[in-house]
C-alpha positions as CSV (number, residue, x, y, z in Angstrom):
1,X,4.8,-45.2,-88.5
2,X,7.6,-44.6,-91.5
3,X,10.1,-46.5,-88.8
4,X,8.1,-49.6,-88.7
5,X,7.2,-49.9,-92.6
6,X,11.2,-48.7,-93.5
7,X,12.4,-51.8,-90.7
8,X,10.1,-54.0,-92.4
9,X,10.9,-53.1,-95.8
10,X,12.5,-55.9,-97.1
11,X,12.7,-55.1,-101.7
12,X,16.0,-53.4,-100.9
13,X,16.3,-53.4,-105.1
14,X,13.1,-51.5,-105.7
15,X,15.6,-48.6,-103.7
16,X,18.1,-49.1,-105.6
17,X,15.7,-49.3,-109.0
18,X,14.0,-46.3,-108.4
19,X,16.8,-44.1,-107.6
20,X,18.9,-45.5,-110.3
21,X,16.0,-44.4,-112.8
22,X,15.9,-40.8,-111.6
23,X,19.7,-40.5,-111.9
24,X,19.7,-41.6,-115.1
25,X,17.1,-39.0,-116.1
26,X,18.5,-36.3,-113.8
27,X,21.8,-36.7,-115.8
28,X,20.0,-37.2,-119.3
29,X,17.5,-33.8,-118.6
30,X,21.1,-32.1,-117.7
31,X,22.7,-32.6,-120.3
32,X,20.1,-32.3,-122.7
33,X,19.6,-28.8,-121.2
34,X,23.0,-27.3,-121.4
35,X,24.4,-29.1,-124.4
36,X,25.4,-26.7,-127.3
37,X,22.9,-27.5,-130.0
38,X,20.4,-25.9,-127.5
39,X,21.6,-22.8,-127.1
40,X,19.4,-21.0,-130.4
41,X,16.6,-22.6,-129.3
42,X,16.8,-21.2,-125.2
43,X,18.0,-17.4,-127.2
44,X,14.7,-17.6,-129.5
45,X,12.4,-18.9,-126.2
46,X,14.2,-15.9,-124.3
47,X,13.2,-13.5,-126.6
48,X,9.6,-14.5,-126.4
49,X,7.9,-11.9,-124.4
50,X,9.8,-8.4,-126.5
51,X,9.6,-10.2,-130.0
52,X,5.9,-8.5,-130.6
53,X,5.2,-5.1,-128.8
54,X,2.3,-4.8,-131.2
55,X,-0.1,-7.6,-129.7
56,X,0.2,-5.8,-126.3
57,X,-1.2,-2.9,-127.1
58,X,-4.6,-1.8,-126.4
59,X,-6.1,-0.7,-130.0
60,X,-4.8,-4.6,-131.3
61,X,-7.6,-6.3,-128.5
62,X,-9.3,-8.6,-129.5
63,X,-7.7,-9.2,-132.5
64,X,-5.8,-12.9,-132.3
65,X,-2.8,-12.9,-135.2
């Protein structure tokens, strides 16, 4: 069945469209990820889960800060 809609498919730009689109935001998300000015905001969201051994505990439940 995907055979006979691909040999009829005949929008060989909406192909083309669509896959220039996601490279374009593959290579934006990239580089947005790993550029430089990033870096103290993945070491703050790294240190998420040891920043506050106090909430964890069992005598703080219940109590939202």
């Amino acid at each position: 069945m995907k055979q006979e809609v691909l040999k009829n498919w005949d929008l060989p730009m909406v192909s083309v469209a669509a896959l220039l689109i996601f490279v374009i935001c593959f290579a934006a998300y990239t580089y947005w990820t790993f550029k430089a000015t990033n870096k103290k905001v993945y070491e703050e969201a790294s240190n998420i889960p040891l920043g506050d051994a106090n909430l964890a505990s069992p005598s703080n439940k219940g109590n939202v800060v």
